[in-house]
C-alpha positions as CSV (number, residue, x, y, z in Angstrom):
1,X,-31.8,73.3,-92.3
2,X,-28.5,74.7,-91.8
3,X,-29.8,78.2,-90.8
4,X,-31.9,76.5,-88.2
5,X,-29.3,74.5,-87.2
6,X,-26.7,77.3,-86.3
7,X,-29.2,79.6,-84.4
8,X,-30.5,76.6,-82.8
9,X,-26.6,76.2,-81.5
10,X,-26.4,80.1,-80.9
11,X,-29.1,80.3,-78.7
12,X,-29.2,77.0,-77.0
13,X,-25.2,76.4,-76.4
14,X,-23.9,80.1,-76.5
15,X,-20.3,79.3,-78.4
16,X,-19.4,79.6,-81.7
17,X,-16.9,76.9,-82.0
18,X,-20.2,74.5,-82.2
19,X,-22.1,76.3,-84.0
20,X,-19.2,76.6,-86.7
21,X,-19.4,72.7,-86.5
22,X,-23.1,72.5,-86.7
23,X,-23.5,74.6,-89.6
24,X,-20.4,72.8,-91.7
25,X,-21.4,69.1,-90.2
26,X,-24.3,67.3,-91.3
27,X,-25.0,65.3,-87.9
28,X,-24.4,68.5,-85.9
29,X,-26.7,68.4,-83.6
30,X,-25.1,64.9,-82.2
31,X,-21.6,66.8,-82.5
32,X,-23.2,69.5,-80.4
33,X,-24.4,67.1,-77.6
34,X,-20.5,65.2,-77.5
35,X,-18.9,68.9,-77.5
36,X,-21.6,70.4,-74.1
37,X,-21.1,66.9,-72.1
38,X,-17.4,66.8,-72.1
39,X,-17.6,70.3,-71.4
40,X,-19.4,69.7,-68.5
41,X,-17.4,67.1,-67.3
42,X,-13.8,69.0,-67.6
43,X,-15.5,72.0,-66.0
44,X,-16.7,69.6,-63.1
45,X,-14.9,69.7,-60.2
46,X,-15.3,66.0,-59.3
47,X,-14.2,64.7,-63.1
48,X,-16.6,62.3,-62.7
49,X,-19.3,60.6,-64.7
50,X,-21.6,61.2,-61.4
51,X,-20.5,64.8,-60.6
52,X,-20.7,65.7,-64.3
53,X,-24.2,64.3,-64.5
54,X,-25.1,66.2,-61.6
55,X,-24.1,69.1,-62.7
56,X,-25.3,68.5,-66.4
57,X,-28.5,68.8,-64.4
58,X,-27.9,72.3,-62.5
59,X,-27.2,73.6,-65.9
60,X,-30.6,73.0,-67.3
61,X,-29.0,71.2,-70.6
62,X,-30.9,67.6,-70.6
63,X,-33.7,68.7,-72.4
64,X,-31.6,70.1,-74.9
65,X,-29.3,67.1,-75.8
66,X,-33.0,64.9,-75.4
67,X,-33.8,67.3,-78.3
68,X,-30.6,67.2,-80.6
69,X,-30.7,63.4,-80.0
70,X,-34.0,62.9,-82.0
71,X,-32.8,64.4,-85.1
72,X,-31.3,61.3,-85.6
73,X,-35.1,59.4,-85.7
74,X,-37.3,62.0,-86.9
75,X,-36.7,64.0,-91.1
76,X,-33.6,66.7,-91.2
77,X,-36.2,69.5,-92.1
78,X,-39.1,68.7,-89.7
79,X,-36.7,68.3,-87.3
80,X,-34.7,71.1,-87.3
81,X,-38.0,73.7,-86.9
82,X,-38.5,71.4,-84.3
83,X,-35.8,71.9,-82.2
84,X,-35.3,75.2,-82.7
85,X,-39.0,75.9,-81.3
86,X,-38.5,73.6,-78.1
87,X,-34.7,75.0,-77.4
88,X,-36.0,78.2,-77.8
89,X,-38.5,78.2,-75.4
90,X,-36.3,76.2,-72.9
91,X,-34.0,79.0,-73.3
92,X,-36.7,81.3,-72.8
93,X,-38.4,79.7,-69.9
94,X,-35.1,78.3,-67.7
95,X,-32.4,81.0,-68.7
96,X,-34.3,83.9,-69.0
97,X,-37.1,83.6,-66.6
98,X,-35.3,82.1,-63.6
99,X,-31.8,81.4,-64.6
100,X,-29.1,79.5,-62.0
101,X,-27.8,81.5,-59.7
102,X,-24.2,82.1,-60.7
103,X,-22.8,81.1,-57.1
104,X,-23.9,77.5,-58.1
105,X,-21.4,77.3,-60.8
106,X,-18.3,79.2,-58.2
107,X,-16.5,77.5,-55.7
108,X,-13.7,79.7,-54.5
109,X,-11.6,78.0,-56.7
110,X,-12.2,74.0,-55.9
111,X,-11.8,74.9,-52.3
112,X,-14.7,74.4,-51.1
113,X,-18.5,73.8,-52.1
114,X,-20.3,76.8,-52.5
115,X,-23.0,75.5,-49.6
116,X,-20.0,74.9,-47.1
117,X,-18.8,78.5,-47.1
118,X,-21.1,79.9,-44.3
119,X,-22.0,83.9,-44.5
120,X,-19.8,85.9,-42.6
121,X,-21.4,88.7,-40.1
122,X,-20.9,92.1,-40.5
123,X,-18.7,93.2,-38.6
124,X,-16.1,90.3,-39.7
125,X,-17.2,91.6,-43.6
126,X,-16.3,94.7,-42.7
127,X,-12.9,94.4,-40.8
128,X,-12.3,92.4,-44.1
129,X,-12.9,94.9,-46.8
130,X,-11.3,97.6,-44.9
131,X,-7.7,94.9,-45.0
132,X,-8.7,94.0,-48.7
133,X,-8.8,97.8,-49.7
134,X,-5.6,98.7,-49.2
135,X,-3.9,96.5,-51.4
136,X,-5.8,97.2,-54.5
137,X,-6.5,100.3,-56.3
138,X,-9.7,101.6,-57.6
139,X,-9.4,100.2,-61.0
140,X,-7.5,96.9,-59.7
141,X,-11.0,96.4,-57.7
142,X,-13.5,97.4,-60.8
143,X,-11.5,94.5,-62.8
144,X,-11.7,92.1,-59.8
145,X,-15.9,92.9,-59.4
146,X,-16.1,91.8,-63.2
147,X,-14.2,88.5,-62.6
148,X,-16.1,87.3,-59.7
149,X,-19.3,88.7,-61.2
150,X,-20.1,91.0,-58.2
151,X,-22.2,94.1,-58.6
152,X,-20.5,97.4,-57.9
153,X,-23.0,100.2,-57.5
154,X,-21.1,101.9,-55.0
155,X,-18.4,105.4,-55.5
156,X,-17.2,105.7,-52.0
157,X,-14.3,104.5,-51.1
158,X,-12.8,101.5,-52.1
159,X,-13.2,99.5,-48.7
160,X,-16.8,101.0,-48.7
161,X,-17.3,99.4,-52.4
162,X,-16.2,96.3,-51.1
163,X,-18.2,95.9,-48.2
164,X,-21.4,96.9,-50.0
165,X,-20.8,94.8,-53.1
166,X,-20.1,91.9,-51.4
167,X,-22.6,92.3,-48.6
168,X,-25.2,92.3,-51.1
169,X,-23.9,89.1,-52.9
170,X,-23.4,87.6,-50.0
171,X,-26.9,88.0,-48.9
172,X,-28.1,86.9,-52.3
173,X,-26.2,83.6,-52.6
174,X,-26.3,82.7,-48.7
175,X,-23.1,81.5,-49.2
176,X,-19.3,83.6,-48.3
177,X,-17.7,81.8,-51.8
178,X,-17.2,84.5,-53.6
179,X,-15.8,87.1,-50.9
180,X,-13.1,84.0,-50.1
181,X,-12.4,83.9,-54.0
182,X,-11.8,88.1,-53.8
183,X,-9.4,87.2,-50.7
184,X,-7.9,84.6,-53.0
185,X,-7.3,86.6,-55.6
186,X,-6.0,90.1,-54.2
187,X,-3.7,87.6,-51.5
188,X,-2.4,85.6,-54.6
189,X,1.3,85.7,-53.6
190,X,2.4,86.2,-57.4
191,X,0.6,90.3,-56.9
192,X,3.3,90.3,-54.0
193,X,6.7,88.3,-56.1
194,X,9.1,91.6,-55.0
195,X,10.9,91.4,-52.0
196,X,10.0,94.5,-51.2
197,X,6.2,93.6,-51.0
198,X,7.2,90.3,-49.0
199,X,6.0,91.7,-45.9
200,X,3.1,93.7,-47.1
201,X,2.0,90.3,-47.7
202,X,2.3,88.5,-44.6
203,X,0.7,91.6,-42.7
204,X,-2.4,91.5,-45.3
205,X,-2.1,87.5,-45.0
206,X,-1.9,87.5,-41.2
207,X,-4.6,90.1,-40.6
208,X,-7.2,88.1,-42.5
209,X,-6.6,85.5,-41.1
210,X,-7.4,86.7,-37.8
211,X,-10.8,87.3,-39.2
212,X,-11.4,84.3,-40.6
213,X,-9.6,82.2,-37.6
214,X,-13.2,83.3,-35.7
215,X,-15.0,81.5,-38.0
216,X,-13.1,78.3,-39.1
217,X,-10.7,78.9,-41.6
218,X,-7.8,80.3,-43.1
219,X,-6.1,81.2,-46.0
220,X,-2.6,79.2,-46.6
221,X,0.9,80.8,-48.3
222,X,-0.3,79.1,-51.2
223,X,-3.6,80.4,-51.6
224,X,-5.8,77.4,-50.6
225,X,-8.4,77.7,-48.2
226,X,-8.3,75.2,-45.3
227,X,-10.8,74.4,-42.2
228,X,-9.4,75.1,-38.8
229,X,-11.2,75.2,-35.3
230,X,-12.8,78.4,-34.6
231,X,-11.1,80.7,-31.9
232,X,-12.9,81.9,-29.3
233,X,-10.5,84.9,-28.4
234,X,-7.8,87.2,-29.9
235,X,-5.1,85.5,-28.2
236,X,-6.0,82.3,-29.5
237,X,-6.5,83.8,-33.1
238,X,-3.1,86.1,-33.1
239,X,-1.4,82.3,-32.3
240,X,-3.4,80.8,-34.7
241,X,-2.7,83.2,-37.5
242,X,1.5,83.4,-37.4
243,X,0.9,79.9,-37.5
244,X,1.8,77.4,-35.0
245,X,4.2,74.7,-37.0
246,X,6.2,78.4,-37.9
247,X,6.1,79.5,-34.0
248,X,7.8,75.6,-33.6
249,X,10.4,76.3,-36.0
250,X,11.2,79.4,-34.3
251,X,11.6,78.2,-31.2
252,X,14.1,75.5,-32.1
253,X,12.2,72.8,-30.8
254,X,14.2,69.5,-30.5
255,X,13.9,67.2,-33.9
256,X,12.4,64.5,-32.1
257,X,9.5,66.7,-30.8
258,X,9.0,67.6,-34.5
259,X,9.1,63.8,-35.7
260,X,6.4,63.0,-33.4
261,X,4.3,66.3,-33.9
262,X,4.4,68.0,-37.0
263,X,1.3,66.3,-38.7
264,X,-0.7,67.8,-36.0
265,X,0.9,71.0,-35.5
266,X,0.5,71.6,-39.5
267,X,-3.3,70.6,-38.5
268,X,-3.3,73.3,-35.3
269,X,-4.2,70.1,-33.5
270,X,-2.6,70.9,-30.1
271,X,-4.3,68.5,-28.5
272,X,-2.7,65.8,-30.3
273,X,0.4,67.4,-31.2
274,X,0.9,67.0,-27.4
275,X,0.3,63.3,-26.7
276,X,1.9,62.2,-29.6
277,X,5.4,64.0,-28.4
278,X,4.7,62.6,-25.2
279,X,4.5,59.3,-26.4
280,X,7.7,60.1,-28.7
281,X,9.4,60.9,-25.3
282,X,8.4,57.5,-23.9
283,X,9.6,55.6,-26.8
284,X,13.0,57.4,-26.7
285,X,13.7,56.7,-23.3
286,X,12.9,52.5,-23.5
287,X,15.2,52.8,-26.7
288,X,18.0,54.4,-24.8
289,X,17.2,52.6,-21.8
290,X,16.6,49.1,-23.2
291,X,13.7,48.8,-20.7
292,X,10.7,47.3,-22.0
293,X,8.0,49.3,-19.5
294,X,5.9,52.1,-19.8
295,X,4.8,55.1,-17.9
296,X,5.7,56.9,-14.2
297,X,6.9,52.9,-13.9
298,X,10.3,53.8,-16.8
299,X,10.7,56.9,-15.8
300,X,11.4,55.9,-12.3
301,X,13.5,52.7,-13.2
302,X,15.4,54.7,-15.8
303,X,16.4,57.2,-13.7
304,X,16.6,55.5,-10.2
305,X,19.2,57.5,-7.8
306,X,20.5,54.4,-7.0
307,X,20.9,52.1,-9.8
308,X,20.3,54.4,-12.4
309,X,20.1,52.8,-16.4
310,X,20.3,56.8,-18.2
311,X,22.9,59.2,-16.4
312,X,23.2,62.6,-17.4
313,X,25.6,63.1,-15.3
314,X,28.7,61.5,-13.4
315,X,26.5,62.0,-9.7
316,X,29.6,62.8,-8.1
317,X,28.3,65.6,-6.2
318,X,25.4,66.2,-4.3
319,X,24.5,69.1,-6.8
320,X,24.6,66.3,-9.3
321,X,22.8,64.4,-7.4
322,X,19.8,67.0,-7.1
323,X,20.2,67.5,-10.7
324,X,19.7,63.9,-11.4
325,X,16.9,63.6,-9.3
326,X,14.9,66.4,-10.8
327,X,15.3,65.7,-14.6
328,X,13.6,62.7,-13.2
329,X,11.1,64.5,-11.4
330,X,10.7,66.8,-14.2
331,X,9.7,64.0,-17.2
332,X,7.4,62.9,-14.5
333,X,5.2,66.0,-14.2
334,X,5.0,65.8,-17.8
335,X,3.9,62.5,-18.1
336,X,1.8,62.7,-15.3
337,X,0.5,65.9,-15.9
338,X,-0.5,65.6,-19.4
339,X,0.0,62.1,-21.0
340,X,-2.0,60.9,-18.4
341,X,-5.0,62.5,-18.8
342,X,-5.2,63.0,-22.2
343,X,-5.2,59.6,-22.6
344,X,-8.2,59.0,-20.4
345,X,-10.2,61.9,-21.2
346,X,-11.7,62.8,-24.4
347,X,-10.9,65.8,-26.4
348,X,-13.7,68.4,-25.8
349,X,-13.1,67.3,-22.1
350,X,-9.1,68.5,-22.1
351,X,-8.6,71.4,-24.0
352,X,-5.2,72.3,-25.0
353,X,-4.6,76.3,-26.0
354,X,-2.1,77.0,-28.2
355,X,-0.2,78.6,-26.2
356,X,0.0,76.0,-23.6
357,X,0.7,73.4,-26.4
358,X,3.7,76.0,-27.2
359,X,4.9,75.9,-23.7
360,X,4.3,71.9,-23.2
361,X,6.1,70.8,-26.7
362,X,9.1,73.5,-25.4
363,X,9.7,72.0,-22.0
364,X,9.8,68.7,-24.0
365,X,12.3,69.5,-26.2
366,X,14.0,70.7,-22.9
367,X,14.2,67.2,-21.7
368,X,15.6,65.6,-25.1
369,X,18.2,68.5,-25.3
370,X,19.3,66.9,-21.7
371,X,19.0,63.3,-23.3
372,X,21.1,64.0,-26.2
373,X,23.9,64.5,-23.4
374,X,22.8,60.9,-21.4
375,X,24.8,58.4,-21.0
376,X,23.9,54.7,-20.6
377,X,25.3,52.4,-17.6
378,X,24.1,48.8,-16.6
379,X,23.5,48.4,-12.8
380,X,23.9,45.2,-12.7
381,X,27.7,45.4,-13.9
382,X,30.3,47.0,-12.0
């Protein structure tokens, strides 16, 4: 019974740890069941009962643990011949004669489902593997085949091996996951810790993501895989790629834009990232002001040339005066300009580019610089 009993484990659960407890216990089989569910459960990437159920059923294993369960109702000997003969020919049938397809158990690293990673085309496969092929060597990329369990039948070069190994998985899965989880691993920024190789990485980081901006995503700093709008041109996809949030911060843009903003600019929402700063800009002025109106109606009351509430300057001068006049005129185009319609239209009617959210969210933080200097007066007070 024992016998049976461990090659039964062998050949049905493939790890020796339960089969050592299967030949030493005498309820093993039931050990055997407890041992593959919470196995499937902590390898589960939802670690739950419903997720681990569902994937209890991709890996073929009820009719197994259905089997081990009766030797609890049926004689120790009988049973175990029993099992063995069913399990075997499970094994034989499922696993052997059409076993799951290995991309059903990847998913570039809890990213992203397998079915969500769409194929790339060609062309973008092949602008990939050339960038991917530089930074490892030959036996750096035979090790990293094994991992991902990709075929390499290929002895040209190494961006040639790359493209041809994972064109041919790719096509075989209908899915991308497993040439993200190659980009994930070579890009791990632990492979690039010395200083030296700091900006090795951001070109090899940057240059992906170019790539992959065209059809949705991109890979983070931290290695994570996140959904972005596709780009429809380089321009859009060079912006995209040195990230926008970074281009911000490089630009100095006023805190208060960045209060009102940085959710969305972290999210490459431009359109957004726009209307909220506007509306930042709005608020700011009643709070300085102490008026409790909105729109081209504050703006004008605010900064009226002749009983003005925000100043920022003394309007001595007629230069003053001018310059008065068009800081006022100047919020104005932007509220007019882009709050307005923005609020009224919907998003795929008013697109925003990045670069045009870049040059909108700067000539904001223009006009807070000049508030930081504004002064507040009360016209009805001498």
């Amino acid at each position: 019974v024992s016998t049976s009993i461990f090659l039964l484990t062998f050949i049905c659960f493939h790890a020796p740890y339960k089969s050592l407890v299967a030949l030493t216990v005498p309820s093993g089989p039931i050990v055997i069941v407890i041992f593959n569910f919470f196995a499937i459960i902590s390898n589960s990437p939802s670690k739950n009962f419903s997720g681990s159920f569902f994937l209890l059923l991709r890996q073929r294993s009820v009719l197994r643990i259905a089997v081990a369960i009766s030797l609890s109702l049926i004689p120790r000997r009988a049973a175990s011949y029993f099992i063995l003969a069913i399990n075997g020919c499970s094994f034989a049938t499922f696993d052997i004669l059409s076993p799951p397809s290995p991309a059903s158990f990847l998913n570039c690293q809890n990213t992203f489902p397998v079915q969500n990673i769409k194929p790339f085309d060609a062309i973008s496969l092949e602008e990939i593997s050339k960038i991917l092929g530089e930074e490892v060597s030959g036996s750096e990329l035979t090790r990293l085949f094994l991992q991902i369990n990709v075929k390499d039948n290929s002895s040209e070069t190494k961006w040639k091996r790359i493209n041809s190994a994972l064109s041919a998985c790719q096509q075989r899965d209908n899915s991308a996951c497993r040439i993200i989880s190659l980009i994930q691993i070579i890009l791990n920024p632990v492979r690039y810790a010395k200083p030296e190789k700091k900006e090795q990485y951001e070109k090899a980081l940057n240059s992906i993501n170019i790539i992959l901006s065209f059809s949705g995503y991109r890979i983070e700093k931290n290695g994570e895989l996140v959904q972005i709008k596709p780009v429809k041109n380089i321009d859009e996809a060079l912006l995209r790629a040195q990230n926008f949030y970074k281009l911000l911060v490089d630009r100095k843009i006023h805190p208060e834009v960045m209060k009102y903003c940085k959710p969305e600019a972290l999210q490459d929402n431009y359109f957004h990232a726009v209307f909220e700063a506007i509306k930042g800009l709005n608020a700011r002025i009643k709070e300085m002001s102490g008026l409790d109106i909105d729109g081209t109606n504050l703006i004008n009351t605010a900064f009226s040339e002749q009983k003005p509430y925000l100043v920022i300057n003394t309007m001595q001068t007629q230069s003053e005066k001018d310059e008065h006049n068009g800081f006022r005129f100047l919020i104005l185009g932007v509220q007019t300009m882009f709050r307005n319609p923005i609020s009224h239209e919907a998003k795929i009617n008013w697109e925003i580019s990045g670069q045009d959210g870049l040059d909108i969210l700067t000539t904001i933080s223009l006009i807070h610089r000049k508030l930081d200097l504004a002064v507040r007066i009360y016209p009805n007070h001498s």
